[in-house]
KEVEXDREN-100596 format. One record per residue (C-alpha): residue number from 1; residue in one letter; x, y, z. Coordinates in Angstrom, 3 decimals, decimal comma. Layout:
BEGIN
+------+------+----------+----------+----------+
! resi ! resn !       c1 !       c2 !       c3 !
+------+------+----------+----------+----------+
!  NUM !    A !        X !        Y !        Z !
...
+------+------+----------+----------+----------+
! end
This chain:
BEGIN
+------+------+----------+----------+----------+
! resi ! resn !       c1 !       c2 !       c3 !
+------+------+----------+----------+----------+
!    1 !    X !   24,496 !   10,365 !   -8,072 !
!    2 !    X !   22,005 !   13,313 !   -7,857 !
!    3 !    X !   19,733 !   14,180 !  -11,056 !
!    4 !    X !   16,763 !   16,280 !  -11,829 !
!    5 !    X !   13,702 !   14,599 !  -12,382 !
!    6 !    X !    9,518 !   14,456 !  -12,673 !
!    7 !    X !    7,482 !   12,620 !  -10,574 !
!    8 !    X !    5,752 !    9,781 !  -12,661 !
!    9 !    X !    3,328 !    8,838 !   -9,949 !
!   10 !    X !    2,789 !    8,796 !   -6,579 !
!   11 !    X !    0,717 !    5,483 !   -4,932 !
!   12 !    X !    0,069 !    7,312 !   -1,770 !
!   13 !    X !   -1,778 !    4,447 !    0,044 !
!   14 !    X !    1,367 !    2,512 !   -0,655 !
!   15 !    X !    3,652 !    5,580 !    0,110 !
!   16 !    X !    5,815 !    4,875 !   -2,640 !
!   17 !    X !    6,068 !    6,387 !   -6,484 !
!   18 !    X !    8,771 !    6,935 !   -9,450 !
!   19 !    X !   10,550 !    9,085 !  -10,588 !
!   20 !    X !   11,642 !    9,902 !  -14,661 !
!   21 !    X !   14,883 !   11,340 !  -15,435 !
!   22 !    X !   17,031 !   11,359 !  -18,430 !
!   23 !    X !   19,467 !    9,576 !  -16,248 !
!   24 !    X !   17,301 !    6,930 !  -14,603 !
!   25 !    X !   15,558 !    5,135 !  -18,005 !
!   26 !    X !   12,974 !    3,255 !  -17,203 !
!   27 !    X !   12,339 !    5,177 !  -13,584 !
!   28 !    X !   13,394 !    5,426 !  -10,321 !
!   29 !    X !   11,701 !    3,217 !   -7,720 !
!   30 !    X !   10,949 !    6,089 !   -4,805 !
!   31 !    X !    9,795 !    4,724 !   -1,258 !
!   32 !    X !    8,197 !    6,878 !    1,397 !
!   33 !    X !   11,352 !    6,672 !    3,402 !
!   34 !    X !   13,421 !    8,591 !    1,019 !
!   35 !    X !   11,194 !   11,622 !    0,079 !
!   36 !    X !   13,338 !   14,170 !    2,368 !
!   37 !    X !   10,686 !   17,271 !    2,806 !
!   38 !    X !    9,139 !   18,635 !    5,331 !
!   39 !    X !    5,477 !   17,190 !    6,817 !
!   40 !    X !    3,980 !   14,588 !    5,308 !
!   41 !    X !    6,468 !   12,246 !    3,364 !
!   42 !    X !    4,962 !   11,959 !    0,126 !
!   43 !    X !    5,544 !   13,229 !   -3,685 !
!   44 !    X !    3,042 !   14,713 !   -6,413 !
!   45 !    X !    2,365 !   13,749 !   -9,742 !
!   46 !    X !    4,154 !   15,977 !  -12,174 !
!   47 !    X !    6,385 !   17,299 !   -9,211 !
!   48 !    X !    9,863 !   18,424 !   -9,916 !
!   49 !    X !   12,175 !   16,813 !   -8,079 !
!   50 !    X !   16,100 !   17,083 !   -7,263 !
!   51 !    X !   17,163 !   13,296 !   -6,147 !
!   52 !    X !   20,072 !   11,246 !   -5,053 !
!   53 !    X !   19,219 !    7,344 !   -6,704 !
!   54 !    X !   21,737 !    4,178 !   -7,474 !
!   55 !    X !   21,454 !    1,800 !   -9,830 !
!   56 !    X !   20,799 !   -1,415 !   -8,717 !
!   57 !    X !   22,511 !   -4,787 !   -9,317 !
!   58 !    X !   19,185 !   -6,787 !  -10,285 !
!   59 !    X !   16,242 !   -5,154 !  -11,408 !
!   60 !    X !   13,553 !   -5,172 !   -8,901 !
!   61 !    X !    9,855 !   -5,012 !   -9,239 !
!   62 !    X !   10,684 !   -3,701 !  -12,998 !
!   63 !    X !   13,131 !   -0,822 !  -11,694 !
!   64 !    X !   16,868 !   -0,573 !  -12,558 !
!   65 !    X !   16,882 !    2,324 !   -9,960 !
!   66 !    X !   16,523 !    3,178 !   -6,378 !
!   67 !    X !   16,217 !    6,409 !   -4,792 !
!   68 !    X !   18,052 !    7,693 !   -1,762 !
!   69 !    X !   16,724 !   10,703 !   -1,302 !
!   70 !    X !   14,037 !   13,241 !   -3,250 !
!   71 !    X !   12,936 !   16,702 !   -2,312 !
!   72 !    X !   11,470 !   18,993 !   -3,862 !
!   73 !    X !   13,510 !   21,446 !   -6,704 !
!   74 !    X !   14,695 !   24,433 !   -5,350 !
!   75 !    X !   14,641 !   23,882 !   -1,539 !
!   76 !    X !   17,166 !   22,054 !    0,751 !
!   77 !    X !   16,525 !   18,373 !    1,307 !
!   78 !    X !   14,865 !   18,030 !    4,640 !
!   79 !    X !   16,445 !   15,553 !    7,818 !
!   80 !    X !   13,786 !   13,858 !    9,924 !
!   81 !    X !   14,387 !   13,765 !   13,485 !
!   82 !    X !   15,177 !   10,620 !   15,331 !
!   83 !    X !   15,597 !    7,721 !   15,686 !
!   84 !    X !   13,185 !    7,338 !   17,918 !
!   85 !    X !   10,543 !   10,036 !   16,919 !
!   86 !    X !    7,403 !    8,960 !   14,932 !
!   87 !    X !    4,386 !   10,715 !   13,445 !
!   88 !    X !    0,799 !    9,063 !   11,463 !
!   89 !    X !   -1,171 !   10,495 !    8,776 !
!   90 !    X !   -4,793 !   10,131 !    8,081 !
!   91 !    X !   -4,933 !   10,075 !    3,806 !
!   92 !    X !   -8,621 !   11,283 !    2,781 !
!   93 !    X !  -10,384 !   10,053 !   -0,017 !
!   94 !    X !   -9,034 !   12,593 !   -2,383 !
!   95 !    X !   -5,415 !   11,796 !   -1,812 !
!   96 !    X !   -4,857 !   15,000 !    0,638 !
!   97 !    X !   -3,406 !   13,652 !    4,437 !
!   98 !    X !   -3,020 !   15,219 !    7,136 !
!   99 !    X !   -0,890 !   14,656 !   10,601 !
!  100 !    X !   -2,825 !   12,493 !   13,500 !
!  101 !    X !   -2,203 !   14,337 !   16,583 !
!  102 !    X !   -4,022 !   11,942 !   19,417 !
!  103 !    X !   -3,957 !    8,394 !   18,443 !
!  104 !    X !   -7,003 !    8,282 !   20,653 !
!  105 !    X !   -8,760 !    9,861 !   17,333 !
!  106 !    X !  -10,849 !    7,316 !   15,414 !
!  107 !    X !   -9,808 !    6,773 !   11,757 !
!  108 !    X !  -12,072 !    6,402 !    8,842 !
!  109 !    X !  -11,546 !    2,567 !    7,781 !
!  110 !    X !  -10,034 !    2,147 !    4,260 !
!  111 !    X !  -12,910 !    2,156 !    1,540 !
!  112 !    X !  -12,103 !   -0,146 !   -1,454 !
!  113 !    X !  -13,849 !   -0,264 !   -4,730 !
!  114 !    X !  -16,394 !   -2,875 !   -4,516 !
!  115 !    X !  -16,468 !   -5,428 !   -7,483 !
!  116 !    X !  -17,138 !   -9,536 !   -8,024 !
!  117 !    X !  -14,650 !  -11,898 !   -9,313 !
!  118 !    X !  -13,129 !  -15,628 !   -9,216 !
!  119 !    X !  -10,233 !  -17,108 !   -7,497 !
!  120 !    X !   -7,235 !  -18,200 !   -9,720 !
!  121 !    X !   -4,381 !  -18,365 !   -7,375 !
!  122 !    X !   -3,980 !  -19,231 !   -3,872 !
!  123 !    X !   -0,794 !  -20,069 !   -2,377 !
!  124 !    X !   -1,575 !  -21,980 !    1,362 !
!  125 !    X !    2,116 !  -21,709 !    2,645 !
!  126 !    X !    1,886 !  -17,724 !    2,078 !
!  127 !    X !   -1,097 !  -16,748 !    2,637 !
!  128 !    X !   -1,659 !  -14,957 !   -0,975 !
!  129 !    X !   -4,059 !  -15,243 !   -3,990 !
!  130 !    X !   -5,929 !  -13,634 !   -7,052 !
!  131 !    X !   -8,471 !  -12,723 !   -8,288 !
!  132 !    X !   -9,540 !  -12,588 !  -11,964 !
!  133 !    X !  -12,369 !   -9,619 !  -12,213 !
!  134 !    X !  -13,398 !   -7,402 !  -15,044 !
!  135 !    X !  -12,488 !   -4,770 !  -13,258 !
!  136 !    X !   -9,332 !   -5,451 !  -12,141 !
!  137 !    X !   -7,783 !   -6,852 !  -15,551 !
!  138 !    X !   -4,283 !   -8,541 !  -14,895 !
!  139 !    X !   -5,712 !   -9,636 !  -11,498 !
!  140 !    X !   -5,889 !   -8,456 !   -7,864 !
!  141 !    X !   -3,574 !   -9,548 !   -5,431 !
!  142 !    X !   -4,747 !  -10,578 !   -2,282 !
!  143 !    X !   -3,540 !  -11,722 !    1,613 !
!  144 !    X !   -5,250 !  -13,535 !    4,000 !
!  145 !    X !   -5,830 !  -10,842 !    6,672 !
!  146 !    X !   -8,042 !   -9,634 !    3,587 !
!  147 !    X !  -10,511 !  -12,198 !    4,796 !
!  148 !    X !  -10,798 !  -11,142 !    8,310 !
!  149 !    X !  -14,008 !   -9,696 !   10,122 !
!  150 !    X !  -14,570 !   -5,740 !    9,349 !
!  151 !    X !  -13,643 !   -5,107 !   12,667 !
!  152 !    X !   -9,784 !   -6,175 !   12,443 !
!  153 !    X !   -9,664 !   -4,819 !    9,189 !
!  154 !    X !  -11,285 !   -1,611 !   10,565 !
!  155 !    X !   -9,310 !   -1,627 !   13,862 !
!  156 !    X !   -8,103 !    1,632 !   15,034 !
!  157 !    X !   -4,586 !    2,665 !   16,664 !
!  158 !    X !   -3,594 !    0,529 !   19,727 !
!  159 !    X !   -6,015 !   -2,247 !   18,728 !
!  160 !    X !   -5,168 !   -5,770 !   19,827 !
!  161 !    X !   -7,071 !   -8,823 !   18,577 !
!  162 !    X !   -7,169 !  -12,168 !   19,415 !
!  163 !    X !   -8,519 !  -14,495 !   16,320 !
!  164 !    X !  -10,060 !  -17,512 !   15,871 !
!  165 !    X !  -12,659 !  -19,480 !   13,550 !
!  166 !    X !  -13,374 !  -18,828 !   10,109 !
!  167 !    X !  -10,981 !  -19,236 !    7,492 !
!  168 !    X !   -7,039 !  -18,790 !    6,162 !
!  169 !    X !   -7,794 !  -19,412 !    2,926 !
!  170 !    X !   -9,807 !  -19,397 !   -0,585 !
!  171 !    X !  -10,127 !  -21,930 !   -3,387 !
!  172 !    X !   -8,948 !  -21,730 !   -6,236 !
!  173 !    X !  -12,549 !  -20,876 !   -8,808 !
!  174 !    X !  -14,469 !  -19,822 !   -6,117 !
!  175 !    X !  -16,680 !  -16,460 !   -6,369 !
!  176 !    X !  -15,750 !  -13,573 !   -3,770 !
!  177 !    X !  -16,880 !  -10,270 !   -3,217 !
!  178 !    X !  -14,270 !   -7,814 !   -2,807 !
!  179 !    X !  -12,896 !   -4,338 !   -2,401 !
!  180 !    X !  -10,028 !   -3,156 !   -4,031 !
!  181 !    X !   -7,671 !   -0,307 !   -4,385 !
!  182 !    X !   -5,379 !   -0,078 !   -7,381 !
!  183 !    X !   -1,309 !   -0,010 !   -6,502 !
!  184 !    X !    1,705 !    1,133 !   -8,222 !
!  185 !    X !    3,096 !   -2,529 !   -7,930 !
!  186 !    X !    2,106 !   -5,298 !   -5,655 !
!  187 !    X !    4,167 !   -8,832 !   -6,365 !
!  188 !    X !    3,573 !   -7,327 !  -10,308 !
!  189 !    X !    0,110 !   -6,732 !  -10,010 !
!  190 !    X !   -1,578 !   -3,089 !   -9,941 !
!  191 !    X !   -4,859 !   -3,873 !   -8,088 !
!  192 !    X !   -4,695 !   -4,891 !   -4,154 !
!  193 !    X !   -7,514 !   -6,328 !   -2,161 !
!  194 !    X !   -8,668 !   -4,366 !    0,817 !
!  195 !    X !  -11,278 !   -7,062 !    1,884 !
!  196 !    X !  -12,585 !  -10,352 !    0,278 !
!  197 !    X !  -15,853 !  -12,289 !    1,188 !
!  198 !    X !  -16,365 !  -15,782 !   -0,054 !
!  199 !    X !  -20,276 !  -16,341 !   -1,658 !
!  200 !    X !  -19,831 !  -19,967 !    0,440 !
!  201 !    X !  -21,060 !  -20,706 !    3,884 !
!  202 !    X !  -17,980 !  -20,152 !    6,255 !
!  203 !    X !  -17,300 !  -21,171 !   10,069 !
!  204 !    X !  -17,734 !  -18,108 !   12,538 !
!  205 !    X !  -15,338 !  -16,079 !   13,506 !
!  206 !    X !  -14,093 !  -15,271 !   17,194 !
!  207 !    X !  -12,647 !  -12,350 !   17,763 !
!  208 !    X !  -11,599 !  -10,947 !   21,445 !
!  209 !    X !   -9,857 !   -7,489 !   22,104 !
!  210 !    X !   -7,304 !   -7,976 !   24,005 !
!  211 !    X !   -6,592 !   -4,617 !   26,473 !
!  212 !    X !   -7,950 !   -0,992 !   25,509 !
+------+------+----------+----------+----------+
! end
């Protein structure tokens, strides 16, 4: 079915957003992969929208609806090429992206909100946690590659690690340092860490490059 809507939000770290319509209560859950314009694949907050959705059989993530497709009102949905073409994006600080045309380029690493907190989930067979912090309230959802060295988590295009040492896991009340960046859902939490560092003595990490 195809409806007019608004664009509630737009998480566009996570490339993904909702839309409101009379005829999608609740929302419409909108990944990156169906926003059908031209350039960079992304929706605006407060954007009017013309969009294909279905209603789904489950709820999921807190959404009765999916969309198919969204573009923007009075223009032509727009077909990607493919299937074999691809493009990246470099998303600035203020939201605004812009197309990567050498992957040679370096990228800025992600920048998280610094804050302090305590552990109060970890699963081991997953690899995912949270952590309780003032300024995250309802709890920041964490995965293990969060607790990598900076450079894997900073690693550019084309970069290849090999890993060893240090740790796969954190304890449940420990105290970490961490970075976050607040999501439109992740697992049912709306704060994601970007990198966590445990306050306790940890083994040393080996990394080696592997090519480039």
């Amino acid at each position: 079915m195809t409806s007019r809507g608004v664009v509630r939000s737009w998480d566009v770290r996570g490339m993904q957003g909702v839309i409101d319509s009379a005829d999608t209560p609740g929302g419409s859950w909108t990944p990156w992969i169906s926003v059908a314009v031209p350039g960079f694949p992304g929706l605006a907050e407060g954007q009017e929208v013309e969009f294909e959705w279905h209603q789904l059989d489950e709820s999921a993530d807190g959404y009765d609806f999916h969309t198919v497709r969204a573009w923007t009102v009075g223009t032509e949905p727009y077909t990607r090429p493919g299937p074999f073409s691809s493009r990246a994006w470099h998303i600035d600080p203020d939201g605004s992206a812009h197309e990567i045309t050498d992957l040679d380029d370096t990228i800025p690493p992600r920048i998280g909100t610094p804050a302090s907190g305590v552990v109060t989930t970890w699963n081991d067979d997953e690899g995912w946690g949270v952590i309780d912090s003032a300024d995250t309230p309802g709890g920041c959802w964490t995965f293990y590659s969060a607790l990598h060295p900076d450079e894997v988590i900073n690693a550019q295009p084309g970069d290849s690690f090999s890993i060893g040492g240090g740790i796969r896991g954190l304890d449940v009340g420990e105290q970490v340092d961490f970075e976050w960046e607040s999501v439109i859902d992740q697992d049912g939490y709306k704060f994601r860490a970007i990198k966590v560092r445990p306050r306790r003595e940890i083994p040393a990490w080996r990394v080696e490059r592997i090519g480039r």
